[in-house]
C-alpha positions as CSV (number, residue, x, y, z in Angstrom):
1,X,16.3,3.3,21.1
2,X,15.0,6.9,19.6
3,X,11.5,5.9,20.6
4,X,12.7,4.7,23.9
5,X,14.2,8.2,23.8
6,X,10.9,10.0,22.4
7,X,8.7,8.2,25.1
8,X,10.8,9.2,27.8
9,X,10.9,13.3,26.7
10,X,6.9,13.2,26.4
11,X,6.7,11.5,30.1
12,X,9.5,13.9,31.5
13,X,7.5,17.3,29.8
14,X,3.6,16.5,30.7
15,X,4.2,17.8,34.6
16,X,6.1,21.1,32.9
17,X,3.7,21.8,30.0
18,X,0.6,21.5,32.7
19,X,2.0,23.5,35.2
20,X,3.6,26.2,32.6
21,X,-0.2,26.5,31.1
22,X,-1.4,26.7,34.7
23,X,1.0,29.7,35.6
24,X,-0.1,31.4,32.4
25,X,-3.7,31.1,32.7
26,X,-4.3,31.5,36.6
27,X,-1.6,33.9,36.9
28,X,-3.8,35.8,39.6
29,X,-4.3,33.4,42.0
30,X,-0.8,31.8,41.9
31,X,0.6,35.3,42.2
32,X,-1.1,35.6,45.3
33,X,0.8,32.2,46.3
34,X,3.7,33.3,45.1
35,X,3.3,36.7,46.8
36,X,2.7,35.1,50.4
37,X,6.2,33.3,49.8
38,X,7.6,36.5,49.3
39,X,8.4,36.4,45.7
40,X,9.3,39.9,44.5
41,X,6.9,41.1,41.7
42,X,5.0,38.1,41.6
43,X,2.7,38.4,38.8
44,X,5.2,38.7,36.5
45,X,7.0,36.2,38.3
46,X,4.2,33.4,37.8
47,X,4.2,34.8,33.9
48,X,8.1,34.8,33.1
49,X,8.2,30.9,35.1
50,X,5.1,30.0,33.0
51,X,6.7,31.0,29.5
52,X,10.1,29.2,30.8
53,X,8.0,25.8,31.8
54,X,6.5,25.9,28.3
55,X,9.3,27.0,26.5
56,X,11.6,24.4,27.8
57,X,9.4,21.8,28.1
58,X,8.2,22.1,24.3
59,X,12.1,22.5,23.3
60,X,12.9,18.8,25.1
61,X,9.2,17.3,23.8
62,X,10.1,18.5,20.2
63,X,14.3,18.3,20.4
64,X,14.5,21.4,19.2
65,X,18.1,22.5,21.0
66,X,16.3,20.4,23.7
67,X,19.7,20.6,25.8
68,X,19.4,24.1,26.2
69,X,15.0,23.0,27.0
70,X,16.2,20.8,29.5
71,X,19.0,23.7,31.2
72,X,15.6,25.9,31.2
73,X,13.5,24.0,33.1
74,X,17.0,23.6,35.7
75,X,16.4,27.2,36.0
76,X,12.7,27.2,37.3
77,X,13.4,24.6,39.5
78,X,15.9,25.1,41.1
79,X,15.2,28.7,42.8
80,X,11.4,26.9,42.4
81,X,12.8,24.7,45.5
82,X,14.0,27.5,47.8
83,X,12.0,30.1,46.9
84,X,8.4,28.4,47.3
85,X,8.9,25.2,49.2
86,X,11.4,26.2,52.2
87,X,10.4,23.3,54.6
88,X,13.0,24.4,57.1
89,X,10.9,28.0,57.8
90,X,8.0,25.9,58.5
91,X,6.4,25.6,62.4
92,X,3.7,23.3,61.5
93,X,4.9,19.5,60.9
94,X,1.8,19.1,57.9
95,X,3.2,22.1,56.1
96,X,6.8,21.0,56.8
97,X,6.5,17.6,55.1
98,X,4.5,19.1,52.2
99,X,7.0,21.4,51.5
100,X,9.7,19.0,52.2
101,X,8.2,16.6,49.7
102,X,7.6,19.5,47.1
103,X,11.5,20.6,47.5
104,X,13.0,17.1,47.2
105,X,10.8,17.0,44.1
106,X,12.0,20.0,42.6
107,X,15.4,19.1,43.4
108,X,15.4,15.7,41.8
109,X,13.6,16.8,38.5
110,X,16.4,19.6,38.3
111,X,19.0,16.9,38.6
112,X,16.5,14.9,36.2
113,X,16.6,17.6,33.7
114,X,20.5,18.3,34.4
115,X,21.4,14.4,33.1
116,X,19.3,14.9,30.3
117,X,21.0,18.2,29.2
118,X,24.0,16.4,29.9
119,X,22.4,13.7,27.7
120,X,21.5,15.6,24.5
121,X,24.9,17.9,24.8
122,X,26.8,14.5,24.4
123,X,25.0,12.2,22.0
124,X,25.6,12.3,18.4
125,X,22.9,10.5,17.5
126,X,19.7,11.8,19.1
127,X,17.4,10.9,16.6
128,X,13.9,12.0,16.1
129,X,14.6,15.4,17.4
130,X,13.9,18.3,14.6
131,X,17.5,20.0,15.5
132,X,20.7,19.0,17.1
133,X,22.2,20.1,20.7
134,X,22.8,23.6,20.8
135,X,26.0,23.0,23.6
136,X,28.4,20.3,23.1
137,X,30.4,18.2,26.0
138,X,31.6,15.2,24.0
């Protein structure tokens, strides 16, 4: 089961760790993305979302308090969804659809990564983590 458990954390973390390395290393142009979707301050923005992608990401590969890793990456997604992929202010049905598809997809990997805080707050055993759940709900 704990390799069962491993392979699924390194499947779940390769979209954040790529996208978190993305925001930090073309923070210029996805600012400007990020800027036409009206996100306030948006270089720092796509910086502070890139160190939370990594940060939680690494914290669930690594189970190091990879509850609290997996409530991160709830908070980029979530405001992720409204913020940069609001389907319903959309006029042209391409755009809608894409964006629709990108919210539904941030919505369900928040709800993903909301089981598996849920997960790592209530198991005892979590084995081949380096450090226990840093919440507790059993």
């Amino acid at each position: 089961m704990d390799v069962v458990v491993l392979i699924g954390r390194i499947l779940f973390v390769v979209l954040f760790l790529s996208s978190g390395i993305g925001h930090l290393t073309q923070a210029d142009g996805m600012a400007g993305y990020a800027q036409s979707k009206g996100v306030p301050m948006p270089k720092l923005a796509v910086q502070v979302s890139g160190v939370v992608l990594v940060l939680g990401a690494l914290m669930v590969l690594f189970g190091v308090w990879a509850d609290l890793g997996a409530l991160l990456l709830v908070v980029f997604l979530l405001p992720t969804a409204f913020l940069m992929h609001a389907f319903w202010k959309e006029a042209d049905a391409m755009a809608k659809q894409n964006e629709m598809i990108q919210f539904n997809k941030d919505v369900s990997l928040a709800g993903a990564a909301l089981a598996l805080f849920a997960f790592f707050a209530h198991t005892a055993e979590l084995g081949l983590t380096v450090t226990g759940p840093l919440f507790s709900l059993g």
